[in-house]
ZAMARGU-4260 file (C-alpha; in steps of 0.2 Angstrom, whole numbers, plus 5000, padded with zeros to 4 digits):
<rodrens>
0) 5664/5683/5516 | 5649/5677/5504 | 5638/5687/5497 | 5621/5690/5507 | 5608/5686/5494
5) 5591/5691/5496 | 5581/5683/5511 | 5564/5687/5502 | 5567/5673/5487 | 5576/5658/5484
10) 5589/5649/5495 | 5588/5662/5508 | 5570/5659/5513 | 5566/5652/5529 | 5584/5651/5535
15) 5589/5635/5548 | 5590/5644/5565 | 5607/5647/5574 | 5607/5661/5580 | 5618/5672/5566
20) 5606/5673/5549 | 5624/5678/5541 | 5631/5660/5547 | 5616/5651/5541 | 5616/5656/5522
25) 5634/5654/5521 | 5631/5635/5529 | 5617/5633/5517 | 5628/5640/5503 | 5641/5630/5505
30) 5631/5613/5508 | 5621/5619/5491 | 5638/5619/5483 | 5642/5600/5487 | 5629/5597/5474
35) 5640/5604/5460 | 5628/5622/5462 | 5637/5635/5453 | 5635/5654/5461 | 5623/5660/5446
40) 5611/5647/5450 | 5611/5646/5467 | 5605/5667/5465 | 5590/5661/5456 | 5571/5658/5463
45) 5570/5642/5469 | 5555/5630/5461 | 5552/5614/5473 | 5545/5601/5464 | 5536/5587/5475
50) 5542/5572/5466 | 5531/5556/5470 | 5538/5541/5460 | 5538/5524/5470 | 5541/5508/5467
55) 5524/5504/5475 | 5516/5515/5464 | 5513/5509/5447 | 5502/5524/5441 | 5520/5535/5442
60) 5530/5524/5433 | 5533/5537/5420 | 5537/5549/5432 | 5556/5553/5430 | 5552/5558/5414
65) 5541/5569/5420 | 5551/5576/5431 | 5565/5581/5416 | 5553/5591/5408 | 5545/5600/5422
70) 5563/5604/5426 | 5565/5608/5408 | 5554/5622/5410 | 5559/5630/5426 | 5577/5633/5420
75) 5573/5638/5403 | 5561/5652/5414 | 5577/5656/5423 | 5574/5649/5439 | 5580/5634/5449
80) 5572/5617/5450 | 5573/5606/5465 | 5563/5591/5467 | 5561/5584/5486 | 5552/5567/5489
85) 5535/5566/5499 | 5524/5550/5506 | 5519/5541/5488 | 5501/5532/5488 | 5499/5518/5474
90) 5480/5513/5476 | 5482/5494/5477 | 5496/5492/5489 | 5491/5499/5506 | 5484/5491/5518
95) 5468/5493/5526 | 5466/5507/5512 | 5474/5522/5503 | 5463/5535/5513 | 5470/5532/5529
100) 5488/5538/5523 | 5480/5554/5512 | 5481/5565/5527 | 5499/5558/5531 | 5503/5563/5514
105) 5495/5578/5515 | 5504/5584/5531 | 5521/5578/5524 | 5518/5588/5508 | 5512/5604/5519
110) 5527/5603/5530 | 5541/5600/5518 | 5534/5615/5505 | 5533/5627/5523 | 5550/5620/5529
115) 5561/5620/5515 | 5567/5637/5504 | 5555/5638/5489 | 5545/5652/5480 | 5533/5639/5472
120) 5529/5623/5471 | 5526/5610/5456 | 5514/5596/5463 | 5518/5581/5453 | 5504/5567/5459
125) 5492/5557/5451 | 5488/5542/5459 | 5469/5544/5467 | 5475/5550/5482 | 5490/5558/5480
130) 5480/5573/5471 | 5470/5577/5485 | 5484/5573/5498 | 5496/5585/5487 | 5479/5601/5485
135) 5477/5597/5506 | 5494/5601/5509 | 5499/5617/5499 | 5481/5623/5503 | 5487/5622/5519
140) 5505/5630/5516 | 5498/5642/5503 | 5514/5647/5494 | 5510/5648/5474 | 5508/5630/5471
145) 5503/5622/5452 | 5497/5603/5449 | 5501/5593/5437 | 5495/5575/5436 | 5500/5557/5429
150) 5487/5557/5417 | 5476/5542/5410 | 5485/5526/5406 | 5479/5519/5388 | 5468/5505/5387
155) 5472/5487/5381 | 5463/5472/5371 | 5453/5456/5376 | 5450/5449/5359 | 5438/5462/5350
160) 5434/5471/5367 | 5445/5484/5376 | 5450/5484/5391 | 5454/5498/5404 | 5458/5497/5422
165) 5448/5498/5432 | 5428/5496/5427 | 5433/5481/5417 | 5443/5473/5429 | 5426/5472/5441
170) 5413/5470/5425 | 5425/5455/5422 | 5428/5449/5439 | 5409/5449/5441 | 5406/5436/5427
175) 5421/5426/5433 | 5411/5424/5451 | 5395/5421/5440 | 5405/5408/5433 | 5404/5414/5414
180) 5423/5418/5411 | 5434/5403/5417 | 5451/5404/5427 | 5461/5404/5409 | 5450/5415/5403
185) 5451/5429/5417 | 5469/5426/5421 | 5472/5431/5400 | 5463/5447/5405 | 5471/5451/5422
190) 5489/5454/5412 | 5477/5465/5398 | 5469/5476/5411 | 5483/5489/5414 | 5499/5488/5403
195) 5504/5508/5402 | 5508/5519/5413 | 5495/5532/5422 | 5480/5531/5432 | 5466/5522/5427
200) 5457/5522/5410 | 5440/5528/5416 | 5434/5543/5424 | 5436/5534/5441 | 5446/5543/5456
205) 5461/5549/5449 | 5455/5557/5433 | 5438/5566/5441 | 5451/5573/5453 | 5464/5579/5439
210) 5449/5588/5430 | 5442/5594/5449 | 5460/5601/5450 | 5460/5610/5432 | 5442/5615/5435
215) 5448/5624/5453 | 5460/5634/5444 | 5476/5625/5452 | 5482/5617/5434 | 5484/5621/5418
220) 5470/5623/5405 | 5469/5606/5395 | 5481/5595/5404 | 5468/5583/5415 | 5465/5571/5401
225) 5480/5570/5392 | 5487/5552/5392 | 5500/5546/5401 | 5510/5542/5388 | 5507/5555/5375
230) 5520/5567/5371 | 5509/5583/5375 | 5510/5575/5392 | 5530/5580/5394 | 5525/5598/5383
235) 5513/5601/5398 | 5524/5595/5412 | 5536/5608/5403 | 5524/5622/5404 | 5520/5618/5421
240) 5536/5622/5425 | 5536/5636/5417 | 5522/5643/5424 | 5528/5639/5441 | 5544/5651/5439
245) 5528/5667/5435 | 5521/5660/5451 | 5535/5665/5458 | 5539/5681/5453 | 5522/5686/5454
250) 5514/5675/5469 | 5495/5669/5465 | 5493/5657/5482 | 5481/5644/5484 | 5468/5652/5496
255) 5467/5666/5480 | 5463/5651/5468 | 5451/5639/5478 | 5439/5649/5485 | 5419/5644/5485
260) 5416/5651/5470 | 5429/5641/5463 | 5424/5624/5472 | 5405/5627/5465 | 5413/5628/5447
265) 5421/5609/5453 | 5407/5600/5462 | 5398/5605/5444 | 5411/5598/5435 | 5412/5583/5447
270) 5390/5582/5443 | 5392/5584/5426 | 5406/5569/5422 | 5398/5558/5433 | 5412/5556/5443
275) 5421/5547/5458 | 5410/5548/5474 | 5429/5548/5482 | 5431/5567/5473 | 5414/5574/5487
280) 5427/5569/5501 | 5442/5576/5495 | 5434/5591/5488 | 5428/5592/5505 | 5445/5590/5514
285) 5454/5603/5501 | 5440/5616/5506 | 5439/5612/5522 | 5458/5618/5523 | 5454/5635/5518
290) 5439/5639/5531 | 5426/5632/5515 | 5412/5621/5522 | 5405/5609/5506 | 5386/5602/5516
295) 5379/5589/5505 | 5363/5600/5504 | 5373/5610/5492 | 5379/5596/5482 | 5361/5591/5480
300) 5357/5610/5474 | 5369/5611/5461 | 5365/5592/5456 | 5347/5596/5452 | 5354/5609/5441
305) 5368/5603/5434 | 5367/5589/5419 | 5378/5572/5416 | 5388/5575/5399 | 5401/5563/5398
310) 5398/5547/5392 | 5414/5538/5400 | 5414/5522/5409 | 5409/5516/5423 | 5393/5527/5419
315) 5395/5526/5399 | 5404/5517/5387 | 5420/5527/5382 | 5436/5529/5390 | 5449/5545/5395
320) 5458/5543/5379 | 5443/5545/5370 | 5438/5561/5382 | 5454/5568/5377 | 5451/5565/5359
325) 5434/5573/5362 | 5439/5592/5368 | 5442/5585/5386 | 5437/5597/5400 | 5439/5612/5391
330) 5422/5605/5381 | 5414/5601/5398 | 5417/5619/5404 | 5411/5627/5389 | 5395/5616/5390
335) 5392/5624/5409 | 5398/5640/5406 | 5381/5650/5410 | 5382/5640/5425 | 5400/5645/5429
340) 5407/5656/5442 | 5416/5665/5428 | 5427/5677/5439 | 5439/5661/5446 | 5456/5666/5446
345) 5469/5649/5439 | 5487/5648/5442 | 5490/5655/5425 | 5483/5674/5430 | 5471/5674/5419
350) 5451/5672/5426 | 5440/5656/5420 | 5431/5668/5411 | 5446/5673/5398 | 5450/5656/5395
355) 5436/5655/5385 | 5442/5671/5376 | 5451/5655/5365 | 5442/5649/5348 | 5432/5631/5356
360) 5440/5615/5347 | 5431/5601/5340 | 5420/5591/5351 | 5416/5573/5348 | 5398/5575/5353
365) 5397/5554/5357 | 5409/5557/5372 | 5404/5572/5377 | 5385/5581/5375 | 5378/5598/5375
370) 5369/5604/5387 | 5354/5607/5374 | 5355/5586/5374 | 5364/5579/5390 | 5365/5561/5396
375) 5353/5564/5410 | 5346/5578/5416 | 5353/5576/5435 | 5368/5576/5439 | 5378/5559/5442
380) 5380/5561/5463 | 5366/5564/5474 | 5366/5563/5493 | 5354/5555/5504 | 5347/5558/5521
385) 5334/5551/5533 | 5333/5540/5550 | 5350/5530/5543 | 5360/5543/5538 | 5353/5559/5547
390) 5370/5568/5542 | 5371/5560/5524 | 5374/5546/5511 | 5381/5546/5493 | 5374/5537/5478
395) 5382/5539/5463 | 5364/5536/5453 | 5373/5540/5434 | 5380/5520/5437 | 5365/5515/5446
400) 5349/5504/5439 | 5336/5518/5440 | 5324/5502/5443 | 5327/5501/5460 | 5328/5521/5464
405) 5310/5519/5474 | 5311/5504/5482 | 5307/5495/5500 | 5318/5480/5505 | 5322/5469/5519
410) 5341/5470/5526 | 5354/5457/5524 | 5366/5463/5538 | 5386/5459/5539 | 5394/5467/5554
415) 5412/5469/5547 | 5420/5466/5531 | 5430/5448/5539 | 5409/5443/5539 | 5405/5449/5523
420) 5420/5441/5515 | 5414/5425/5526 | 5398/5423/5523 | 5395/5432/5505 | 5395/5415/5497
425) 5389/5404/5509 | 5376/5392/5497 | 5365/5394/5513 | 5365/5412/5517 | 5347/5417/5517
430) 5346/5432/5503 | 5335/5437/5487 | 5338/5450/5475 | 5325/5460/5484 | 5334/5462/5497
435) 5347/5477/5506 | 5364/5472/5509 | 5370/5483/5521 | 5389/5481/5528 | 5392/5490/5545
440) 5409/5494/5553 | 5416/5501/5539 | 5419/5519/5542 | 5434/5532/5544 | 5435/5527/5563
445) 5434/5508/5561 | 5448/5497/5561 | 5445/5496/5543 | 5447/5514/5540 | 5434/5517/5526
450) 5441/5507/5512 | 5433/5505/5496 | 5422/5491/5500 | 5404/5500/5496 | 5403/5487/5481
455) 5401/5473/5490 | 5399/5457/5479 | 5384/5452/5473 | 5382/5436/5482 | 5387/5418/5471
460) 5371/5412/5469 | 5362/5426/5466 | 5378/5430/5453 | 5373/5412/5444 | 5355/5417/5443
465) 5361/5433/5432 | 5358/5445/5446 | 5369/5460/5442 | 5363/5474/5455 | 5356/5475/5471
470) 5352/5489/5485 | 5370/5489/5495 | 5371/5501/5509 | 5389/5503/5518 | 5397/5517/5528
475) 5411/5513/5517 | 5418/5522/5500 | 5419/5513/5484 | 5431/5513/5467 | 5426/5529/5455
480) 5429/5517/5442 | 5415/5505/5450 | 5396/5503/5448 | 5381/5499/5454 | 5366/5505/5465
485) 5376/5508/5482 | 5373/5518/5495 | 5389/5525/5504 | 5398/5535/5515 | 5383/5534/5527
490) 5386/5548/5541 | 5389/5546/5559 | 5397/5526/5555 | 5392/5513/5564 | 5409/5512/5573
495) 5405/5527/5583 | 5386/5522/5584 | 5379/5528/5571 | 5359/5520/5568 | 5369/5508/5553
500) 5376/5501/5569 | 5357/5498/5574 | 5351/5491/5558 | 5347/5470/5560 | 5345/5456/5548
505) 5328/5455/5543 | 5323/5476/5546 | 5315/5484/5532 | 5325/5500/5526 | 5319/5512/5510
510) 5328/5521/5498 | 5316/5536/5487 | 5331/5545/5477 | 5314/5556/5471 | 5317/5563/5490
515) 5332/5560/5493 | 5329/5547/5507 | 5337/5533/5516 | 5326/5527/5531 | 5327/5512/5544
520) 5308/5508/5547 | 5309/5501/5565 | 5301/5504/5581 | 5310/5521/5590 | 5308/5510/5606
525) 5316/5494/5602 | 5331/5506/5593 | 5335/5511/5609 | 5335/5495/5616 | 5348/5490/5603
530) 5355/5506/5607 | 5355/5502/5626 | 5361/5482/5622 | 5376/5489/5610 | 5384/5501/5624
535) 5383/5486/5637 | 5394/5475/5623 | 5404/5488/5615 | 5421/5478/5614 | 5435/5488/5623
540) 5445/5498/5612 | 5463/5489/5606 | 5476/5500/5609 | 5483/5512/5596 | 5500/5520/5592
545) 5507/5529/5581 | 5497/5537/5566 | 5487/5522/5570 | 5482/5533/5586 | 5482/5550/5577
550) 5471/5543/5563 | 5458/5534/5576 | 5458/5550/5587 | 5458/5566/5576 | 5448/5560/5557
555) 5431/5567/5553 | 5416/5559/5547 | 5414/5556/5527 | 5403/5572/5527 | 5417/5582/5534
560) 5428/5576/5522 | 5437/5563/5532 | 5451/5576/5537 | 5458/5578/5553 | 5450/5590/5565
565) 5467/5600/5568 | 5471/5603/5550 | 5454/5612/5547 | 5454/5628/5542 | 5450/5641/5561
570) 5437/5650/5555
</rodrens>
């Protein structure tokens, strides 16, 4: 008869049911064994590791590598590694967009930690929504979970310029539309944009949410920046796995790690790096998972407290190798520390507080300011609200012109993104640069499914007259790694008829970011008119199946994070 092993750790938790706990170890056992398992090992604490590589998924390309060295350091900790694969999300490659798959993701990753025996869990993601997806999911579960993330790719070389995915790719794209880079040109620079592994080069989505997840606490100190490829890389994948085998001897879970003190410590972080707009949402959906409510009126609190004091593009000029050279987030958290919730627990045991028991590093103070001297004095996100947004929109004002903060304009309308990609250059389409472009039907409910849209092109001929920024409203999201004055995530959308769904050609809107305002200047009566005519033509509703249906049915509004209802935290 085998040996009954203990059914608090290891193989023997959460046993397959069939009716004899005796048969199903033994079964599990002896299945364990067909994978060449000796006895000694199959005794240890078991470390799942959710493994994320995919061919579709260029930012993980380096991920096997990884994978030996976070193994690495789970057996040389005296515990048993065992990856299992999850739902992989490379950026570029889904269709309509990436969002629409993170709860999937999410839900996977939730299950399979629950379901399979594990006393921790190494979240190995990186990719801009994998992150999020991954922090969802074991929020959810809430067995001892650590991230560790892709890190930054390296940038590349146009002649004397360098080039990083993915500001460049749209700074670039833009003068190719204005018609100042020809088609050799741009097409030299497409196979320069992204040549190394890891996310992209700026602090767009991927790395505001690897330095969101180090500032929560749920990775370790001084791993968000470090590139890709860099041999520290592998030595902190190594100590990842490490830590994870602690974790499971002495079990720190999620909802002990991510609590609202910890998520004010990251929307200040967010603030201060000028972040990803995207990072508000998933910050949001990771909260939201353990009963933590983020209302934008909070975000605009800490944003009128918190300075920008990273100089990385899209809002500066450097890029995340550069931030890593600099003193990475470690130098960002010592910059904020009096505005720090100090008593944060971190996957490592120790509080926030001690990590800075540690002598500071150098700091290259042209990537990364002090607080005595910051970029700007507001922090780089700020959320709007008024008669077109009565439940909120983003601007990301650190990449916006300042110039057209206060400003009254009249609305160029495009009801879906097939109009806008119609009509955008159409010579004849009657548009200034004083006017609003304002894209409709672009939500979490639309067929669309809130993709990054936001930065809709500046018109052709406005491009060729050297017009580089204009108003753009949208209940769309944009790239952390794009630019611009652009309204988004504007809450309720207009698919579910939202006042953006009311909003004409030719109405006059006005943004005051002084008062944090977005307002539709028409007539209350002839809104409801519209309002009235709308409902008569609503189209009926194609049918749905599948996570299609669930997605449709069950996602929240931008401001709630764009999770499902059901996974929210009962509070």
């Amino acid at each position: 008869m085998a040996k009954k092993k203990d059914k608090t750790q290891g193989l023997a938790l959460g046993l397959t049911n069939y009716g004899d706990t005796d048969f199903s170890i033994y079964l599990r056992k002896s299945f364990a064994k067909s994978m060449g398992y000796s006895d000694e090992m199959l005794a240890k604490p078991i470390v799942g590791i959710a493994y994320t590589a995919s061919g579709f998924n260029n930012c993980h390309r380096h991920f096997p590598e990884m994978l030996d060295a976070v193994k690495r350091g789970v057996l040389a900790a005296g515990a048993l590694p065992l990856e299992f694969p999850t739902i992989s999300l490379g950026e570029v490659f889904l269709s309509p967009t990436s969002l629409k798959f993170r709860n999937l993701m999410s839900m996977d990753t939730e299950e399979m930690i629950r379901a399979q025996p594990m006393d921790a869990v190494v979240l190995l993601g990186g990719c801009d929504k994998t992150v999020p997806a991954q922090l969802m999911g074991a929020a959810s579960a809430n067995k001892p979970a650590i991230q560790i993330v892709a890190g930054p790719m390296m940038t590349s070389r146009h002649g004397e310029e360098r080039l990083g995915a993915c500001t460049d790719c749209r700074r670039f794209w833009g003068r190719y539309r204005a018609g100042e880079v020809d088609e050799r040109e741009i097409n030299e620079i497409e196979g320069r944009l992204a040549t190394t592994a890891g996310t992209c080069a700026v602090m767009g989505t991927a790395s505001t949410m690897a330095c969101i997840a180090e500032a929560l606490g749920m990775s370790l100190p001084g791993t968000a920046a470090i590139p890709a490829v860099h041999a520290d890389r592998l030595r902190a994948a190594e100590a990842t796995g490490a830590v994870a085998v602690r974790l499971a001897a002495k079990p720190i879970t999620p909802n002990r790690i991510i609590t609202r003190a910890s998520v004010e410590n990251a929307l200040r972080i967010l603030l201060a790096l000028g972040g990803s707009t995207n990072a508000i949402i998933h910050l949001t959906a990771i909260a939201g998972r353990l009963g933590i409510d983020i209302p934008l009126t909070w975000l605009n609190e800490l944003s009128d407290t918190t300075p920008v004091l990273v100089n990385l593009k899209p809002v500066g000029t450097h890029y995340m190798e550069d931030f890593f050279a600099a003193g990475g987030l470690g130098a960002v958290l010592r910059e904020l520390k009096p505005k720090l919730n100090l008593d944060c627990l971190t996957v490592t045991g120790q509080t926030l507080g001690e990590r800075f028991e540690s002598e500071p590093g150098y700091v290259d103070r042209t990537v990364i300011a002090s607080i005595a001297e910051p970029l700007e004095s507001e922090g780089g996100l700020v959320a709007l609200f008024g008669s077109l947004a009565p439940e909120g929109a983003i601007l990301k004002r650190s990449a916006a012109d300042k110039s057209l903060f206060e400003k009254e304009g009249r609305a160029v309308v495009f009801s879906s993104l097939d109009d806008l990609a119609t009509r955008i250059d159409d010579p004849d389409l009657d548009i200034s640069a004083e006017d609003f472009l304002v894209l409709q039907n672009a939500g979490p409910k639309s067929p669309s499914g809130m993709p990054e849209a936001g930065y809709l092109p500046i018109p052709k001929k406005l491009a060729a007259q050297g017009i580089k920024d204009m108003v753009r409203i949208s209940d769309a999201r944009m790239s952390g790694t794009a630019f611009g004055t652009i309204v988004l995530h504007v809450s309720p959308e207009a698919a579910i008829g939202g006042p953006l769904s009311l909003v004409h050609t030719g109405d006059r809107i006005r943004l005051s970011v002084k008062n944090r305002r977005i307002d539709l200047l028409a007539d209350d009566r002839e809104l409801e008119r519209r309002r009235d005519q709308r409902q008569k033509d609503c189209p009926d509703v194609p049918v749905r199946r599948g996570y299609d249906r669930l997605y449709a049915e069950q996602v929240l509004q931008a401001n709630e994070g764009c999770d499902f209802a059901f996974l929210k935290a009962v509070t």
